[in-house]
N, CA, C and O of each residue as an XYZ file, in Angstrom:
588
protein
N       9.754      6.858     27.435
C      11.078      6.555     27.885
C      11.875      7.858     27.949
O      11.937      8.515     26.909
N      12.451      8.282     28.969
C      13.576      9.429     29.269
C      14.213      8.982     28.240
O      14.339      7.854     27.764
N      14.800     10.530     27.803
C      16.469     10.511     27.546
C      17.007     11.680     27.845
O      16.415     12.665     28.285
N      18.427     11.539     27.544
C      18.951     12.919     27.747
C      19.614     13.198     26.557
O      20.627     13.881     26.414
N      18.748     12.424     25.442
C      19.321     13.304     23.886
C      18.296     14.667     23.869
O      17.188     14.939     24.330
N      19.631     15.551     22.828
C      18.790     17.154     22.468
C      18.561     17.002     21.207
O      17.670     17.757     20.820
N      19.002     16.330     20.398
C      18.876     15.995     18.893
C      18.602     14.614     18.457
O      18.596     13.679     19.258
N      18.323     14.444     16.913
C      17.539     13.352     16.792
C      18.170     12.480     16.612
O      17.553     11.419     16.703
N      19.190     12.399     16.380
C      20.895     12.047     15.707
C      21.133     10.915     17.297
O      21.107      9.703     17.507
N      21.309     11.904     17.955
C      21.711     11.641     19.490
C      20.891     10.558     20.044
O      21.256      9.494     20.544
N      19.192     11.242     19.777
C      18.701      9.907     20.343
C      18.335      8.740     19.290
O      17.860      7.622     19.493
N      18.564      9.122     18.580
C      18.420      7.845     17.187
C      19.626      6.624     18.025
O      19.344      5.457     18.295
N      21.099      7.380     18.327
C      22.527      6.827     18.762
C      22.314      6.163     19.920
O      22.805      5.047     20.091
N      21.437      6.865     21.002
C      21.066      6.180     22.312
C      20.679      4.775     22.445
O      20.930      4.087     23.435
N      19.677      4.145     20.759
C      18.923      3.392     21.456
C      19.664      1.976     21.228
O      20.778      1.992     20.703
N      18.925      0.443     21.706
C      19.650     -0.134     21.001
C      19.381     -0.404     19.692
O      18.463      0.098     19.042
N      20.680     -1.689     19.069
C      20.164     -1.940     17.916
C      19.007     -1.881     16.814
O      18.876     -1.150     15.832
N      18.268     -2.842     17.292
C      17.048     -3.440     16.649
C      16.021     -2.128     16.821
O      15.246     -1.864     15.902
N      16.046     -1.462     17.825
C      15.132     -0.337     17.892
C      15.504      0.732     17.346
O      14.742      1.672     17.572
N      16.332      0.949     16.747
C      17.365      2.563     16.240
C      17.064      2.167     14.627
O      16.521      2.876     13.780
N      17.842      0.174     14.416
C      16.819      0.629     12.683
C      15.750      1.042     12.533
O      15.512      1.942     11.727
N      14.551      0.294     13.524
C      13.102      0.693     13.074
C      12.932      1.608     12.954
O      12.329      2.120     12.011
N      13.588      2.334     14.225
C      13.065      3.895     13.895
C      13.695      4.594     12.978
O      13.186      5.619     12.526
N      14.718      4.208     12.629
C      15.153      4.938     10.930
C      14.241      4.688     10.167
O      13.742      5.754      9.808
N      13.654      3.679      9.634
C      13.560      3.226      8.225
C      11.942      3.866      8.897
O      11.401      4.351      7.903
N      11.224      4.012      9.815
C       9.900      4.532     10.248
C      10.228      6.205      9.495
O       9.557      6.860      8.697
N      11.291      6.433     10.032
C      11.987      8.070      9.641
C      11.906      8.686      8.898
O      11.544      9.856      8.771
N      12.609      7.165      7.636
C      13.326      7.730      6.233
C      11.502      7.632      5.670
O      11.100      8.379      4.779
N      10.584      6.612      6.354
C       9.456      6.694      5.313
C       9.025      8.265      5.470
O       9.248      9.086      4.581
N       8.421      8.563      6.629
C       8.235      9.482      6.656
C       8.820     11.212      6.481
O       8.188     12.268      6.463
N      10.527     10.871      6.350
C      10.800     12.459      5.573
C      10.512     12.295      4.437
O      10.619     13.310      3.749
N      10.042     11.041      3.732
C      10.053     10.648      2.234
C       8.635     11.240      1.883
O       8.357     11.771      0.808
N       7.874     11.091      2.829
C       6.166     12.002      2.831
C       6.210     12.978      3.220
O       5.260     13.715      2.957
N       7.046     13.373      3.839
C       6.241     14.471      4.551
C       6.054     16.103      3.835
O       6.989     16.840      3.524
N       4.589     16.405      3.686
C       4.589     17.754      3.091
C       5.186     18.861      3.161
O       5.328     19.282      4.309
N       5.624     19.541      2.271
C       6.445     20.706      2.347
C       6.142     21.596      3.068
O       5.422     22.359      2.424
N       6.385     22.189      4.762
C       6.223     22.875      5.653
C       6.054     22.630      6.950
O       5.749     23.334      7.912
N       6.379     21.172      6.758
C       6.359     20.487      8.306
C       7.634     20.721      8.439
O       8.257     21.117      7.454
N       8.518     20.462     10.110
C       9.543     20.185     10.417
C      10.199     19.412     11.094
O       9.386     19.044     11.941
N      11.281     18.833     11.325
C      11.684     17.692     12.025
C      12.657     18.248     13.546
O      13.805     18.691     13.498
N      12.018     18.111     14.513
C      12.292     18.011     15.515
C      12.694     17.272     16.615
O      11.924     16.314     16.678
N      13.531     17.219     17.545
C      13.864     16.357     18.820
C      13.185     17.479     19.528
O      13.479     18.674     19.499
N      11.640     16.515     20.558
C      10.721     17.437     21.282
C      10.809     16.354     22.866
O      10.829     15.124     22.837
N      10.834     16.877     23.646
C      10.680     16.179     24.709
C      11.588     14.644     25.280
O      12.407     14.469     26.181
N      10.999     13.772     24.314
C      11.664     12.397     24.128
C      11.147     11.981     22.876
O      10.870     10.792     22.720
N      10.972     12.847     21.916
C      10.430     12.207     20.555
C      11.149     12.734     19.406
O      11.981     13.640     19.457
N      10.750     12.070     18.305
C      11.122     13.178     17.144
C       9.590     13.370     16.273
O       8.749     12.680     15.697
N       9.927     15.046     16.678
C       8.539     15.201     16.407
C       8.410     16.173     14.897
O       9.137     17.145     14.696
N       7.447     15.740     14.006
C       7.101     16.274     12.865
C       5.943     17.616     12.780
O       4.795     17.358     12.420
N       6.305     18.935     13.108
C       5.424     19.777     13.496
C       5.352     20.964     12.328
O       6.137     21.023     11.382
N       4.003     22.122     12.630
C       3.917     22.953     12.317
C       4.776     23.933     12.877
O       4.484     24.311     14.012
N       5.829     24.452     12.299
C       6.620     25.862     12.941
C       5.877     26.423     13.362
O       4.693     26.314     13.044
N       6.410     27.378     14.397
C       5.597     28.785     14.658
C       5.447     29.600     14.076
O       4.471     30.324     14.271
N       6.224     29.814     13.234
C       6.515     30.763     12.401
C       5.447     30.397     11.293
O       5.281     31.363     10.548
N       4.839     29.541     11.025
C       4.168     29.481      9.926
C       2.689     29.630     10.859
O       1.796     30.381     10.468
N       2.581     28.963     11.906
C       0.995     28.801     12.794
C       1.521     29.169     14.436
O       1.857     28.538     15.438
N       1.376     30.444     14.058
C       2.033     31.057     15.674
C       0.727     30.856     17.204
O       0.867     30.646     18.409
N      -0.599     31.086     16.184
C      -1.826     31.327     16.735
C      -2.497     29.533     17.856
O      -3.594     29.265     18.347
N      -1.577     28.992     17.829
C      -1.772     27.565     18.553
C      -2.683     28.071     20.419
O      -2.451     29.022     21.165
N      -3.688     26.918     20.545
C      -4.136     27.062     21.835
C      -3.290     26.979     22.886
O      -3.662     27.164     24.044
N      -2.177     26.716     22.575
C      -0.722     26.070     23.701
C       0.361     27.083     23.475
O       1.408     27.049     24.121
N       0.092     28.038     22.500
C       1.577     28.478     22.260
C       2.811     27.544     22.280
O       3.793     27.609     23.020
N       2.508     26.583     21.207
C       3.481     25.517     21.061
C       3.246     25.213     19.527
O       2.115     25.543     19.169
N       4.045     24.659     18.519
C       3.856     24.174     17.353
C       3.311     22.842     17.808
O       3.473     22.014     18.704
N       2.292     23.147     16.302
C       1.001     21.737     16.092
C       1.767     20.788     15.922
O       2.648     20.987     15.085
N       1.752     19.682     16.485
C       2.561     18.090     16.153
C       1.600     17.563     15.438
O       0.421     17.448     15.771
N       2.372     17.060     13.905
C       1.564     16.504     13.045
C       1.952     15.234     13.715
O       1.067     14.860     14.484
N       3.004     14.437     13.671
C       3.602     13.388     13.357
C       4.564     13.103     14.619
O       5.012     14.216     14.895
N       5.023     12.307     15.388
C       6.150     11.640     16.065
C       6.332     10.240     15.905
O       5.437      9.448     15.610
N       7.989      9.863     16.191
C       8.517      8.878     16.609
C       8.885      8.792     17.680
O       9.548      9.725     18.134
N       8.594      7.631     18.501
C       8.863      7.553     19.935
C       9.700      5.848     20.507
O       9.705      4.910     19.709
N      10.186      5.725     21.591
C      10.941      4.859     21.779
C      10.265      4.444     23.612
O      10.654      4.825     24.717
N       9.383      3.722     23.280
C       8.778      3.673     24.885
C       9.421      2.488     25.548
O      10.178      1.770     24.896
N       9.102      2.197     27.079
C       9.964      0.915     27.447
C       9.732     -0.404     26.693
O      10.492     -1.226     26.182
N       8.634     -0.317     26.794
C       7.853     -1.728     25.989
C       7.573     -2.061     24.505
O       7.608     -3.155     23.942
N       7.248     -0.676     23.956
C       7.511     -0.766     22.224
C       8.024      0.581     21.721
O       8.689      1.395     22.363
N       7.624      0.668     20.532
C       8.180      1.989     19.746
C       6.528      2.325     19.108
O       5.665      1.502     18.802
N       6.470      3.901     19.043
C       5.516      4.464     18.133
C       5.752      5.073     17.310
O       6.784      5.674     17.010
N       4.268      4.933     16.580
C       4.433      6.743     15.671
C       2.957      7.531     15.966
O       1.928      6.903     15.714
N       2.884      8.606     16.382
C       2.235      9.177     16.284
C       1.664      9.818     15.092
O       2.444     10.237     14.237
N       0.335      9.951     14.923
C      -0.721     10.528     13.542
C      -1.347     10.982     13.656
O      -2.323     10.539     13.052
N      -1.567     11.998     14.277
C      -2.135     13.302     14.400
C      -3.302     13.518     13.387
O      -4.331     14.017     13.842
N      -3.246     13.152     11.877
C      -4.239     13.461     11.286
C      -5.421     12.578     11.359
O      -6.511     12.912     10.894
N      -5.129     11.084     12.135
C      -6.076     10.075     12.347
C      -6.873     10.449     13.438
O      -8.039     10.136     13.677
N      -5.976     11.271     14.169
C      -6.682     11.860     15.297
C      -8.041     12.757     15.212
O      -8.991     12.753     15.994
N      -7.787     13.782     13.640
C      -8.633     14.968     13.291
C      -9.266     14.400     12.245
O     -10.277     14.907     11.760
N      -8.710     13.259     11.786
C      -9.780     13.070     10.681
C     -10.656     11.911     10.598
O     -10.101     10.834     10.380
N     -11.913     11.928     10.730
C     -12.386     10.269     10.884
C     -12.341      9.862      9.585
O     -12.340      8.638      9.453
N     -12.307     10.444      8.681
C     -12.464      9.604      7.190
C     -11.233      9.055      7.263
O     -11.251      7.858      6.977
N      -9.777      9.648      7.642
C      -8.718      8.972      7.199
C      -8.093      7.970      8.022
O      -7.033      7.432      7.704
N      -8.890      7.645      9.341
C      -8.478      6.924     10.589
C      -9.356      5.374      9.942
O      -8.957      4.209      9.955
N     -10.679      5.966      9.407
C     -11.677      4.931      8.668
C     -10.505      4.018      7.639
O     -10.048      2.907      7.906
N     -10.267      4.679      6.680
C      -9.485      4.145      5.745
C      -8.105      3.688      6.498
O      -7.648      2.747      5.848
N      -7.335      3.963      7.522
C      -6.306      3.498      7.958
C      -6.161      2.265      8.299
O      -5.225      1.526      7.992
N      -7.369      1.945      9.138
C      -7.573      0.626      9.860
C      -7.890     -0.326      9.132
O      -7.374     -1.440      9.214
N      -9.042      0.094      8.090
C      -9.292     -1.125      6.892
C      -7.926     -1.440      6.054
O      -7.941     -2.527      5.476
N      -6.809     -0.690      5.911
C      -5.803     -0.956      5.045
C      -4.931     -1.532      5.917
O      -4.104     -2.377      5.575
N      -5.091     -1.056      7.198
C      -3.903     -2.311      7.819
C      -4.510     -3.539      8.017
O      -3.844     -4.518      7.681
N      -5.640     -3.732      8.493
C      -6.141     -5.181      8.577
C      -6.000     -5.990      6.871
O      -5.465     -7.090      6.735
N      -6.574     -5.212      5.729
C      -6.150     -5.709      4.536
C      -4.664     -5.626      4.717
O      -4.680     -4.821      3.786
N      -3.465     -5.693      5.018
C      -2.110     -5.464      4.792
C      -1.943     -6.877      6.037
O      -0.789     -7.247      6.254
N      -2.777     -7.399      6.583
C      -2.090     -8.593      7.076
C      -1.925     -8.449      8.723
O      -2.242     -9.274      9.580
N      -1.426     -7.353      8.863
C      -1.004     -7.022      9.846
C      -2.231     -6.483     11.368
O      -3.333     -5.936     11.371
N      -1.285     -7.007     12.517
C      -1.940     -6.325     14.140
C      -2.332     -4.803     14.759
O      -1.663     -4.044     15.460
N      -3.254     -4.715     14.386
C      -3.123     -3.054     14.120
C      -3.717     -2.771     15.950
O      -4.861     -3.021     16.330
N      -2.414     -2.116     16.978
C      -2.479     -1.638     18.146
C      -2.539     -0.320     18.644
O      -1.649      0.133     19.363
N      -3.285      0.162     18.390
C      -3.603      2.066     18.234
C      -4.511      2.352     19.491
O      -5.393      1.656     19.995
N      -3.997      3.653     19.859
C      -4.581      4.716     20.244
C      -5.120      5.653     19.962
O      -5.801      5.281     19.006
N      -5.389      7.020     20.168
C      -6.228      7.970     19.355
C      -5.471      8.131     18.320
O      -6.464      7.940     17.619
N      -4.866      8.256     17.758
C      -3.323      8.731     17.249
C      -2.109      7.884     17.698
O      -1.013      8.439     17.614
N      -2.150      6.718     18.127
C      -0.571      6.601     18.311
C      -1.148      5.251     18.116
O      -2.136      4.717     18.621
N       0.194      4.617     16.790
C       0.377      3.051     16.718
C       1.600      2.929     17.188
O       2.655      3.465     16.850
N       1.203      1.752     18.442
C       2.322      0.524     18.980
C       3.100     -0.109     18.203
O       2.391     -0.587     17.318
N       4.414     -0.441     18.003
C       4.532     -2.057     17.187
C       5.838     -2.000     17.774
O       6.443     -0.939     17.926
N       6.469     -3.592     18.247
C       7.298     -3.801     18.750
C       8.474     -4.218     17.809
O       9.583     -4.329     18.332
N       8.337     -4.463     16.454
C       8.626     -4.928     15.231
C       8.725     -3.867     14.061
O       7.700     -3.194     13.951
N       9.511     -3.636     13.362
C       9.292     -2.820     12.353
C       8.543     -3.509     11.047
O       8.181     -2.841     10.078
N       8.312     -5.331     11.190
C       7.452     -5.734     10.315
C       5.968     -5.401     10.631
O       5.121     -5.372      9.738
N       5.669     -5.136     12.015
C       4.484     -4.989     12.052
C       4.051     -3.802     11.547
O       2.841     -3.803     11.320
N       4.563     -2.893     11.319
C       3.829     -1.591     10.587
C       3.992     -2.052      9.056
O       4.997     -2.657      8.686
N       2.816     -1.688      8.098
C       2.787     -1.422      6.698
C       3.727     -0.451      6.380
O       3.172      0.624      6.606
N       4.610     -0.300      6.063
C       5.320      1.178      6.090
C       4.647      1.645      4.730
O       5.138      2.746      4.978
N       4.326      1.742      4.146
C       3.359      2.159      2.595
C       2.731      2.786      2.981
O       2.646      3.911      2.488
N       1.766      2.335      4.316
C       1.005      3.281      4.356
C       0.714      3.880      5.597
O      -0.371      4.305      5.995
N       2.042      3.861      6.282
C       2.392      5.377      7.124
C       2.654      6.460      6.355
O       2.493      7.617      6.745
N       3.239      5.997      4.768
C       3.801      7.220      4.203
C       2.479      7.708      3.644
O       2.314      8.870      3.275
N       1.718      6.942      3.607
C       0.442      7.489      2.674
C      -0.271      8.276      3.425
O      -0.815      9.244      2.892
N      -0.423      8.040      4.810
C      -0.972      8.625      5.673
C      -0.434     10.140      6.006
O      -1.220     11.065      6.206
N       0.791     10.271      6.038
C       2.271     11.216      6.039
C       1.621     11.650      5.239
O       0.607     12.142      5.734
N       1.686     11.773      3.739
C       1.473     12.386      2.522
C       0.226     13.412      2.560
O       0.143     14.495      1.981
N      -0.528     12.912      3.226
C      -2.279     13.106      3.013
C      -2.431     14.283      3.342
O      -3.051     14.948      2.511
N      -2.029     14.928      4.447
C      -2.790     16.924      4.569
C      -1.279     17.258      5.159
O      -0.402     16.979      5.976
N      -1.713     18.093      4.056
C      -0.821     19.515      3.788
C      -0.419     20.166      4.358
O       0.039     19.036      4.524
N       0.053     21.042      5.056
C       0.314     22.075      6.365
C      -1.105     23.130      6.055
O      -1.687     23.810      6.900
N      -1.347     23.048      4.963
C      -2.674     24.542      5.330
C      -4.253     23.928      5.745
O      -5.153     24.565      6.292
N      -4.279     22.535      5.316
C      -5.253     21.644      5.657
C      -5.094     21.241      7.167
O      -6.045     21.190      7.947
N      -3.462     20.889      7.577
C      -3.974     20.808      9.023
C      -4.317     22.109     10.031
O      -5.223     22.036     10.862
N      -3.598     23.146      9.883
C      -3.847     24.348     10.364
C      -5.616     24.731     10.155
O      -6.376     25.413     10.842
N      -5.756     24.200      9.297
C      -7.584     24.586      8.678
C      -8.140     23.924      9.961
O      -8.927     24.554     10.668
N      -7.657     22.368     10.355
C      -8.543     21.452     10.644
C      -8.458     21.609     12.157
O      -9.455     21.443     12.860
N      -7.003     22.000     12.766
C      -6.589     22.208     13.907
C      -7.710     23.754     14.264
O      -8.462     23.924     15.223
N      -7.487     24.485     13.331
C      -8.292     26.117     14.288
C      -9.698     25.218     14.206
O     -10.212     25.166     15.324
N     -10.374     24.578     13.310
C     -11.534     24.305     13.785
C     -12.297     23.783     14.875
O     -13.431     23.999     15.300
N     -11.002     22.757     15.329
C     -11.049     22.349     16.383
C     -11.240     22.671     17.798
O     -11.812     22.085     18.717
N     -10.778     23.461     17.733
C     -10.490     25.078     18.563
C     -11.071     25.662     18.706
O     -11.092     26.155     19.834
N     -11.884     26.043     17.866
C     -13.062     27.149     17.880
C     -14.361     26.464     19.079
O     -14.983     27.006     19.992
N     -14.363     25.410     18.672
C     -15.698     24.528     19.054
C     -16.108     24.702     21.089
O     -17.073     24.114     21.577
């Protein structure tokens, strides 16, 4: 979904109701995880949770690594997970804990759908959030790279 917010504030303000809490309380889980050296960004049309440059200048894109986003699409809202993307052990364990958690689990390589903020576990987005470090993803990202 376009916008013409530059900040996260702005487009948090843009959306409507019901979609502006989710994506808070998606937000607050995740500044509540997120490892010390990520940063919070308004990127494109997202708010995106990345590696500075300043910490991982050496990127294949000359762009900071996106660990993490929130997004606001026409049809639902995401979050992007970047580490489910790089890690099969933790994408393994993701899916078994949302199906144990009850819940419709609608994913992409990295990106869960939900039109609902009940449909996400929020427990364990943060757990997922929590899980690698900024020097673990930088580890996992150059490896990637190399190949």
């Amino acid at each position: 979904m376009t916008t013409e917010a530059k900040a996260v504030e702005e487009f948090l303000a843009s959306l409507e109701y019901h979609r502006r809490k989710a994506l808070e309380a998606v937000r607050e889980v995740i500044l509540d995880n997120l490892p010390e050296g990520y940063e919070e960004v308004f990127s494109g049309s997202m708010i995106t949770y990345q590696v500075p440059l300043s910490t991982f200048p050496e990127t294949y894109n000359k762009k900071p690594l996106m660990y993490a986003a929130l997004a606001a699409e026409k049809n639902y809202m995401v979050v992007h997970l970047m580490s489910l993307y790089v890690r099969v052990d933790l994408k393994t364990k993701f899916e078994a804990a949302y199906k144990e958690a009850g819940k419709k689990l609608n994913m992409g390589k990295s990106c869960v759908r939900f039109k609902k903020l009940e449909a996400l576990p929020l427990g364990l987005i943060g757990e997922i959030i929590a899980s690698t470090p900024v020097d673990q993803f930088i580890g996992i990202s150059k490896k990637a790279h190399e190949k």
